[in-house]
C-alpha positions in Angstrom: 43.1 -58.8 21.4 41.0 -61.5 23.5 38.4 -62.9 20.9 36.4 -63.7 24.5 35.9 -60.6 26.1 33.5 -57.6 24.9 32.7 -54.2 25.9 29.3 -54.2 27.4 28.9 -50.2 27.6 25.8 -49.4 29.8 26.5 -52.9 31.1 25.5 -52.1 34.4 21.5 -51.3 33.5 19.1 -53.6 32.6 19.2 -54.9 29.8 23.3 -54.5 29.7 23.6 -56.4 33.3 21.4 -59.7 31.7 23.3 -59.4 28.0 26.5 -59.3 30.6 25.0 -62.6 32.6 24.5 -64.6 28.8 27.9 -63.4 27.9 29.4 -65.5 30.8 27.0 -68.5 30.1 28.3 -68.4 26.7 32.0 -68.5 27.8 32.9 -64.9 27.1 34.2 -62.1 29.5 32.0 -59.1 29.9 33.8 -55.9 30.3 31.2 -53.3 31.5 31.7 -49.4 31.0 29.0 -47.3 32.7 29.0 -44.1 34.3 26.0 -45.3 36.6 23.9 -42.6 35.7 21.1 -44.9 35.3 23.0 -48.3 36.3 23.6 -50.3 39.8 27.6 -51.4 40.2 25.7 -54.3 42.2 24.4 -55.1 38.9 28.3 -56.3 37.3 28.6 -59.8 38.6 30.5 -61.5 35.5 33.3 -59.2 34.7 35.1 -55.9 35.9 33.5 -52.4 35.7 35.2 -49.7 34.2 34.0 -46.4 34.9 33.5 -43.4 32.2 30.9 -41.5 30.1 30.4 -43.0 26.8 30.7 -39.6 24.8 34.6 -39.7 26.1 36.4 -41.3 23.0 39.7 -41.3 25.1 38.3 -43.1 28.0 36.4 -45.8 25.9 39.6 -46.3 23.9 41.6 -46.6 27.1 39.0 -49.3 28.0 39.4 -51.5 24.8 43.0 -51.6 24.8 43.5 -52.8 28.2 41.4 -55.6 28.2 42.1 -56.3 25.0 38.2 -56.0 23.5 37.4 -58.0 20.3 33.8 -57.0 20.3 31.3 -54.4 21.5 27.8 -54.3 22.3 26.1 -50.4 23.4 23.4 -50.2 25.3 24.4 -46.6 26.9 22.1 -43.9 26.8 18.7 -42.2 27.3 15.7 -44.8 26.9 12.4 -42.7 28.0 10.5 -41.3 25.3 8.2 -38.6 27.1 11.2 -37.1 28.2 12.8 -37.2 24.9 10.2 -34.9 23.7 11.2 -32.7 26.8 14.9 -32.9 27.1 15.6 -33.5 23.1 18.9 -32.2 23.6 20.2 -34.9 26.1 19.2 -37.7 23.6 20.3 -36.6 20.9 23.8 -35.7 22.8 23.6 -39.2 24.5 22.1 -41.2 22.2 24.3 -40.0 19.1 27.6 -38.7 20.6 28.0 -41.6 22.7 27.9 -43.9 19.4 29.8 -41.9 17.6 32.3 -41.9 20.2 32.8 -45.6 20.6 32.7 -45.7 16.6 35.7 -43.6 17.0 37.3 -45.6 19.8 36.5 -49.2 17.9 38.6 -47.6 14.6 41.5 -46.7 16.5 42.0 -50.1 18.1 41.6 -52.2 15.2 37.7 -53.6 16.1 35.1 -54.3 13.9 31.9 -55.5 15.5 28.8 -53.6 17.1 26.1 -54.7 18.6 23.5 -52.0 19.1 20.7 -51.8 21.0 18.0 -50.1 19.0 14.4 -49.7 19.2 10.7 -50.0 17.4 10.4 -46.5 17.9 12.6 -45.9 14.6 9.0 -47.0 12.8 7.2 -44.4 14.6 3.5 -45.3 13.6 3.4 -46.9 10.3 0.7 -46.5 7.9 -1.9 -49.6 7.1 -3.1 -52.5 9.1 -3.3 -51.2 12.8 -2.5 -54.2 14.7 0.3 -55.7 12.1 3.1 -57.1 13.2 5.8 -54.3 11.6 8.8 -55.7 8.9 12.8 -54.6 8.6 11.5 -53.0 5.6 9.3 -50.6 6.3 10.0 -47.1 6.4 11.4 -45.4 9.1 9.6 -42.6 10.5 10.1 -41.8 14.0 7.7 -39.5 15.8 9.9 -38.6 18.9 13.6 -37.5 19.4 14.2 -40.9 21.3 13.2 -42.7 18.1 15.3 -40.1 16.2 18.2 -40.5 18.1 18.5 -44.0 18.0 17.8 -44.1 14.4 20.5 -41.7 13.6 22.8 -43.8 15.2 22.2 -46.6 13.3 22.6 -44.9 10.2 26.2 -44.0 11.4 26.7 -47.2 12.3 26.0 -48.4 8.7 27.8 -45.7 6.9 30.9 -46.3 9.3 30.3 -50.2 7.5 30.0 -48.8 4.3 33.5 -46.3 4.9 35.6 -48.3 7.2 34.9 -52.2 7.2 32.8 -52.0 10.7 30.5 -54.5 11.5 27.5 -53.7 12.7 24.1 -55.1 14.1 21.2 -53.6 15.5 18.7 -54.6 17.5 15.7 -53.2 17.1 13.8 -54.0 20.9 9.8 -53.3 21.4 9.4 -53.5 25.4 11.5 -55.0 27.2 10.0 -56.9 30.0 10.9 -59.2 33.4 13.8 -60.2 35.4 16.5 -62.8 35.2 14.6 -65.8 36.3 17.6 -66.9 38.9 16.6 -63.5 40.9 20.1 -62.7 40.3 19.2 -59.3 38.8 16.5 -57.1 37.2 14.6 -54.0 36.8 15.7 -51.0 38.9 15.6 -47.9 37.2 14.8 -44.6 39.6 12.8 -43.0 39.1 11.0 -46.4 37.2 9.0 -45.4 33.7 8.0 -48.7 32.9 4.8 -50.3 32.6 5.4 -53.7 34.3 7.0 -52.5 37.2 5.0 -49.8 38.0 1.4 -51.8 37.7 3.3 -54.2 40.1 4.3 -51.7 42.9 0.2 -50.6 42.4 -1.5 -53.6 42.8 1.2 -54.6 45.8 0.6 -51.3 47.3 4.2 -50.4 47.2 4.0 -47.4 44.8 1.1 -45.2 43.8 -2.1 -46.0 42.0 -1.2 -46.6 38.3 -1.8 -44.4 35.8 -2.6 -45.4 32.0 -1.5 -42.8 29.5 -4.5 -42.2 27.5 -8.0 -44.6 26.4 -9.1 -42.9 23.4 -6.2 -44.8 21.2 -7.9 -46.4 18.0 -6.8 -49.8 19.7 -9.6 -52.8 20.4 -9.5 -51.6 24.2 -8.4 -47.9 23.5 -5.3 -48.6 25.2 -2.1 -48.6 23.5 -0.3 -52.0 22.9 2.9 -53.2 22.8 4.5 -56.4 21.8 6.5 -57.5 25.0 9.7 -59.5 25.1 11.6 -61.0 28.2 15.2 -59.5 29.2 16.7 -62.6 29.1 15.6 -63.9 25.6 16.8 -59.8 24.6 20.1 -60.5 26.2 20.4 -64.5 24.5 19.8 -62.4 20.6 22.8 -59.9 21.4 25.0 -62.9 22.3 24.0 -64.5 19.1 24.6 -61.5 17.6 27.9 -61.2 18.2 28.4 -64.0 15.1 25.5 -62.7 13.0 26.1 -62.7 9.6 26.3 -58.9 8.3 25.9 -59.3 4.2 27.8 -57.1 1.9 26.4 -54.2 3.4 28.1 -55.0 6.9 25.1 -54.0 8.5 21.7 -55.4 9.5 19.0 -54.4 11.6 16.6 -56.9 13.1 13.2 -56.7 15.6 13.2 -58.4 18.4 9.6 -59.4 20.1 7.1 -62.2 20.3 4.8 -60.7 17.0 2.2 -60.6 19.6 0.6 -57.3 20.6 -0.6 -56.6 24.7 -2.8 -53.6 25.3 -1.8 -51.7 28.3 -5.1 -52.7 30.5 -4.3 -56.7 29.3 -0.8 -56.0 31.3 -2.6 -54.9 34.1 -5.4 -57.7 33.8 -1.7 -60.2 34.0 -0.3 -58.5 37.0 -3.9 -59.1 38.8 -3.4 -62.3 37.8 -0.4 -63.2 39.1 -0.5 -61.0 42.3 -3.7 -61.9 43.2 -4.6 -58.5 43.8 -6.1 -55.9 42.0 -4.2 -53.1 40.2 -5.5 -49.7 40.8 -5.8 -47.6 38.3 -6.8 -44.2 36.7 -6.6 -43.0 32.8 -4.7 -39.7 32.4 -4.0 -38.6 28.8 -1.8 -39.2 26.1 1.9 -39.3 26.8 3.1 -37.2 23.8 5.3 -38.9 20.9 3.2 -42.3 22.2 2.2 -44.5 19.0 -0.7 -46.3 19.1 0.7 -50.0 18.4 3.9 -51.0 18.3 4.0 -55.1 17.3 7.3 -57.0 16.0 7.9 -59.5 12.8 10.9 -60.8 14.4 11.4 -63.6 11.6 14.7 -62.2 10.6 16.2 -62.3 14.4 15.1 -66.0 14.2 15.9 -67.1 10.9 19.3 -64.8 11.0 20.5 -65.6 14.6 18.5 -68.8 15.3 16.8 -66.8 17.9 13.7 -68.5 19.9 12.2 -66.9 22.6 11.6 -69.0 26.0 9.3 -66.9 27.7 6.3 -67.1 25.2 3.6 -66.2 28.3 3.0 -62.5 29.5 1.9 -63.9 32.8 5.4 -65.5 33.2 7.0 -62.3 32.0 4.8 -60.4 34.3 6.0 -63.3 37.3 9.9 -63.1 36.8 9.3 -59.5 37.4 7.2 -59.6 40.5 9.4 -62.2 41.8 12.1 -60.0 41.6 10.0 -56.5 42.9 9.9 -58.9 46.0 13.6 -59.6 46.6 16.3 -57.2 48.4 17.1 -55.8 45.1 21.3 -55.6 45.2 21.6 -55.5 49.0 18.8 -53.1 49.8 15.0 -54.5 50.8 12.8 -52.2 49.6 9.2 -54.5 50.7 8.5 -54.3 53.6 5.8 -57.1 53.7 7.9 -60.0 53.5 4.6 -62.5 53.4 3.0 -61.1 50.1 3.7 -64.0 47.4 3.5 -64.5 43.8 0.8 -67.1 42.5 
């Protein structure tokens, strides 16, 4: 076993491909396991790819004992939530299976810790203060299959702790935002279901007018908002991870954001900002299994890890990403107005 080199699965997407990018900052070897559903091979720079479907025990197990895996952190699986309340089936197959298959692979190859990448949508919409920045401790609710899914996972994840010795951690995100700063890599995802992105293409005229899912939210602008939290400060808090003390429980879960809520038209009023153009727009309704707010304590992730964000500013969240919409994006253009810049 090489105490240096973890198994990234889903490493090729976004958040896996900048988590992979830290890892080799950090001195360790990234070993990336994606089926490229949803990832870019372009996207595995630091270490080799290994392709397979998560949910395949054998394959993932084939995986950790060649390379010799100490460690593993899982991004893979189904992220959209609209869809989720669609295709219920596919997350809950993806989203569960696939942990329970690397849980599977990790005890028959003598490896203890997980890193898992979770979500706010486990807290579905809490009760009380609207706008509150939500605690660890709260209960856990989901309103959607995606936030089901994930949760379920992490509750087999702690009970394989609580059975078998496993370590685990889970990282519970709220939106993840931006592109590596070096233009190296970033957001690709086809077709794209994010805001950032999409307002972006809009107000560059790349893509079609945007639309904002519902205005009727009991939100200060009607919009819904979201705390948003660079890819690369995500990606520095799984590395940090990796070491995080566990407690007796072997398990701990832990938000990761800025505790700052953005309502949907203050994203769009950023991307104005910094493209200098204006965003078009039209409000359709509610997606359903939306929540109104969804705003992070993350004073565990810093106090546990020693975690510290470094992009504090939407508007340089907002310009990593435009920066990046403008680049060939792994070998491919895809703007065609090579003079349009980013203020």
């Amino acid at each position: 076993m090489n105490d240096r080199r973890i198994l990234v699965t889903g490493g090729a997407g976004y958040i896996g491909s900048h988590t992979a990018k830290a890892l080799a900052a950090a001195g360790y070897e990234p070993v990336v396991f994606d089926d490229l559903s949803n990832g870019h091979a372009e996207a595995v720079k630091w270490g080799p790819l290994v392709r397979g479907d998560v949910r395949n025990q054998g394959a993932v197990e084939a995986c950790i004992r060649e390379y010799g895996i100490s460690a593993v952190i899982q991004f893979a699986g189904l992220i959209e939530v609209g869809r989720s309340v669609l295709e219920p089936d596919a997350f809950w197959d993806t989203n569960l299976n696939g942990v329970a298959s690397v849980l599977g692979a990790m005890r028959a190859c003598g490896v203890r810790r997980i890193v898992f990448s979770s979500t706010a949508a486990v807290y579905g919409q809490p009760e009380g203060e609207l706008l509150a920045p939500l605690k660890e401790t709260l209960p856990l609710q989901p309103i959607n299959p995606y936030g089901d899914s994930k949760l379920a996972a992490e509750r087999l994840i702690a009970a394989h702790a609580r059975a078998y010795g496993i370590e685990g951690v889970a990282l519970r995100y709220f939106n993840a935002a931006g592109a590596d700063p070096d233009g190296e890599i970033g957001e690709a995802h086809s077709p794209e279901s994010h805001l950032i992105p999409l307002a972006i293409e809009a107000a560059l005229g790349l893509g079609s007018p945007l639309t904002v899912f519902g205005q009727d939210f009991p939100t200060p602008d009607g919009a819904c908002v979201r705390d948003y939290i660079h890819v690369a400060d995500l990606a520095q808090a799984h590395v940090l991870a990796l070491a995080a003390d566990v407690g007796p429980a072997g398990f701990v879960a832990m938000n990761l954001g800025l505790g700052r809520g953005v309502s949907v038209l203050e994203v769009i009023a950023a991307v104005d900002r910094v493209t200098g153009r204006t965003t078009p727009f039209a409000v359709g309704p509610r997606r359903a299994g939306d929540p109104a707010v969804l705003v992070a304590d993350p004073g565990a992730a810093r106090e546990r890890l020693g975690w510290e964000p470094s992009f504090a500013s939407l508007d340089d969240i907002v310009r990593t990403a435009a920066a990046w919409r403008l680049k060939p994006r792994f070998g491919r253009r895809l703007v065609s107005e090579p003079a349009l810049q980013v203020a």
